[in-house]
N, C-alpha and C positions, 0 to 999 in steps of 0.2 A: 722453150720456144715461146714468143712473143705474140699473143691471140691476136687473130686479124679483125677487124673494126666492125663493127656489127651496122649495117646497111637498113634504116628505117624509113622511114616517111610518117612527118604530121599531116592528116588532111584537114584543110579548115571549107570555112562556107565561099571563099573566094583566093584563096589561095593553097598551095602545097609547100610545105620543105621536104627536102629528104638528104638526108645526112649518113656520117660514116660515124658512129659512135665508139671510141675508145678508153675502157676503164671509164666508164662513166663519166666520159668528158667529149663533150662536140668537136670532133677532129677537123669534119670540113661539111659546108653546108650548099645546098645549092635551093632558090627561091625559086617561086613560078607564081601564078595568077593564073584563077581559073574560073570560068565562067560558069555558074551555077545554074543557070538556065538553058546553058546550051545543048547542043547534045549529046550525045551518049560516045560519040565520036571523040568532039572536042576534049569532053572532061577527063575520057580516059588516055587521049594523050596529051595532056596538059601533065596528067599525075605522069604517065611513066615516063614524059619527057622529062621531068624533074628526076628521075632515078637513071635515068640512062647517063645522066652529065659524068658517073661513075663508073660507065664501063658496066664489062660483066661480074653482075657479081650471082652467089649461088643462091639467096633468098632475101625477102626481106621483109622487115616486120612494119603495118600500117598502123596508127592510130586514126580511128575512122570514127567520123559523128553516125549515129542512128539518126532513127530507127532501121537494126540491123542488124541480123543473123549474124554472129562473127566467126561460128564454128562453119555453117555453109558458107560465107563472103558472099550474100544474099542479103541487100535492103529495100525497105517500100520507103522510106523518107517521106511518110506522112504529117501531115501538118508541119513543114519545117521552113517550107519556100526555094528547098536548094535542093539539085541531082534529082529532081524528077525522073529526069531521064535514063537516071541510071535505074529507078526503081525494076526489080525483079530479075536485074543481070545477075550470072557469078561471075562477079568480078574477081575470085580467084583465079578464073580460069582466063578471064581475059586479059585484066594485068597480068598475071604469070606469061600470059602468051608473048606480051608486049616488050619484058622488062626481059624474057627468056631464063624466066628463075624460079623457083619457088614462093608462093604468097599469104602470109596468113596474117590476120584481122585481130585489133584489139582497141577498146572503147576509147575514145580520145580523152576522156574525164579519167578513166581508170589510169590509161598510162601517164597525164598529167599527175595526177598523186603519184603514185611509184616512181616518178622521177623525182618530186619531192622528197619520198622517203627513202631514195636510193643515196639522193646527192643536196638536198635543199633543207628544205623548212623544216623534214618531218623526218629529218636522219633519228635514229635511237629511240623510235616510238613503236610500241609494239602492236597501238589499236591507233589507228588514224579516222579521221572523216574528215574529206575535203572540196570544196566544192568553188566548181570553175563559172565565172562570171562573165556573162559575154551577151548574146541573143538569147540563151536560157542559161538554166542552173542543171549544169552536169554535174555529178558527183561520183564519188569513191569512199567504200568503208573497205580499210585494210587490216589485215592481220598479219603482222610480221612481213608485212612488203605485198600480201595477195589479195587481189578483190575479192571480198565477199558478196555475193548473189542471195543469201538468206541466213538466218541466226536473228537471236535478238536485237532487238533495236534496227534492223538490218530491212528496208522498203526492199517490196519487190523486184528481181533482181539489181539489185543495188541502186535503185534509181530516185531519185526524189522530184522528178519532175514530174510527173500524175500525183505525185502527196496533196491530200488536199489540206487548204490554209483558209481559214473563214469561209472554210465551205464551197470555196474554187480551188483549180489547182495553182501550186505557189507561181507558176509562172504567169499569173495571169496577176500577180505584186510585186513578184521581186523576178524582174528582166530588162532588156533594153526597150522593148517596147511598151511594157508597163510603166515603168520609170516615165518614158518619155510624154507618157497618156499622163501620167499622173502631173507632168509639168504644163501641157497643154499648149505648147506654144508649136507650129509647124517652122520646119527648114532647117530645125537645130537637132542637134548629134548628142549622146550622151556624154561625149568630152565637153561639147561647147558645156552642158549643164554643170559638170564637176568643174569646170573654170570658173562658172559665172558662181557656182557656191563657194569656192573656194575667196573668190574678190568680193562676197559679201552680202549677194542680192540674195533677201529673206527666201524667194521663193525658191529659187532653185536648190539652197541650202535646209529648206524641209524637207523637200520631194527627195533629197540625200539619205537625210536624219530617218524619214520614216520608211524609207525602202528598207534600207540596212537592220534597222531598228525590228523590223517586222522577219529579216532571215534570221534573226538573232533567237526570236520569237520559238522563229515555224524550225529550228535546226536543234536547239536548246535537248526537248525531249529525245530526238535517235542519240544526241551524244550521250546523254545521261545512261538511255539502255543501251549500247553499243558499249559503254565505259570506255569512250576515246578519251586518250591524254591531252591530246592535238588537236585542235581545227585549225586545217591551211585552206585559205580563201586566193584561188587563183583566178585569171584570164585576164582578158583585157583591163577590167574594172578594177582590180587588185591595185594597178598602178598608181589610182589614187588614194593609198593605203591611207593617207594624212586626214580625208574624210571618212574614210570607212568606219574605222578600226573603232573610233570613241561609241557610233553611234550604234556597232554591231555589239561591243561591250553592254552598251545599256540594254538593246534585247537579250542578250542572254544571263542579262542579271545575277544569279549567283552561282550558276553554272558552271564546278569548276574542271577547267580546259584552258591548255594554254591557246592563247588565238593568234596563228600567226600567219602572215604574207609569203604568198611564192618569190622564194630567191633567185629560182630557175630561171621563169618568166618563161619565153619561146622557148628555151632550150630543156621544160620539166617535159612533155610529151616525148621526145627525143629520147632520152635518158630513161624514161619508162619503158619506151617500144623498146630501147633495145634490152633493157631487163627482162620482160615477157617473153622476150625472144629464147631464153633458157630455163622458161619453167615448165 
């Protein structure tokens, strides 16, 4: 008998997918946008409007930003800017109402690696760390495909965004809005910055060199005790792998790990949720 396709959803900070996953391959997708500030109304039918374009189905699995309870489906989303309003719902219980299924919760970062190492960068690695590039630094240390929560080398549960990095947390150096502090210029995006370094202009092609330079730095030591084979560097940022890659090389100096780009791209959370779906 031929498995039927496992029903997930990525959540991001302004938009949702949610997908019908097959053998590890994105069978069909459906998009939405969703307003981060609105309310508690909006946001939860923006998401389960994007799961309903499928019909009934009998559950499904979330990859959801924190800060957030993932065993109760309970977040406070402090300090993030987005779903205030959802802070302190179970939204197991209220997507489940909406979608008329069953719902359960897994970190957006965690299932971006497991997608990776299910179908992408980090196939055939038995110790992974990987870390997703966007508005912060999400990450994932795996073991044979599972997040780890604690072990050596291994940040409070799994997380490397409170790690402190010269005495602040890394995301106050290596983010979208650090980055862009450190360019200094108002109205520009961190694409426009990776365009204008990639065409040449010294400044934006430092504030490159020494973002990356400095994750190379602050990531260097978990992999060493963690003894990852792998570092996969994903999210948005990843796309400009032609800047990264050289300058993340130099901070992790003699570090040996292979360092590699998500293949997946939007489709590694996908491919993760719907792995966690049978663990």
């Amino acid at each position: 008998m031929v498995p039927e396709p496992t029903a997930v959803m990525d959540v991001g900070g302004s938009h949702v997918t949610a997908a019908l996953v097959d053998t590890d391959h994105v069978a069909a997708r459906a998009d939405a946008d969703i307003d981060p500030h609105g309310t508690a109304d909006e946001i939860l039918g923006a998401i389960a409007g994007a799961g309903l374009q499928f019909g009934a189905q009998g559950s499904w699995t979330l990859a959801f930003p924190g800060p957030f309870d993932y065993a109760r489906g309970i977040g406070t989303f402090e300090g993030v800017g987005k779903f205030g309003a959802l802070a302190g719902i179970d939204l197991r219980a209220e997507l489940g109402a909406r979608l008329d299924a069953d719902v359960r919760f897994i970190d957006d970062a965690d299932a971006y690696i497991m997608g990776e190492w299910r179908a992408g960068a980090a196939r055939g690695h038995a110790r992974v760390i990987g870390v997703t590039l966007g508005t912060g630094v999400g990450a994932a240390f795996l073991v044979d495909g599972r997040p780890q929560a604690v072990g050596p080398g291994v940040p409070a549960g799994g997380n490397l965004y409170p790690e402190l990095y010269l005495g602040r947390p890394i995301e106050d150096t290596v983010s979208t809005r650090a980055l862009l502090a450190a360019y200094g210029q108002h109205g520009v995006s961190v694409r426009d910055v990776f365009e204008r370094a990639r065409a040449g202009e010294a400044s934006a092609l430092s504030v490159v060199n020494s973002t990356m330079e400095h994750l190379g730095r602050f990531v260097a030591p978990f992999i060493a005790d963690f003894g990852a084979t792998v570092f996969v560097v994903g999210g948005s940022i990843s796309r400009s792998w032609d800047l990264i890659e050289p300058a993340l090389r130099r901070g992790l100096g003699d570090t040996r790990v292979v360092i590699a780009r998500s293949e997946l791209l939007a489709d590694a959370p996908l491919i993760g949720a719907a792995g966690a779906s049978t663990l």
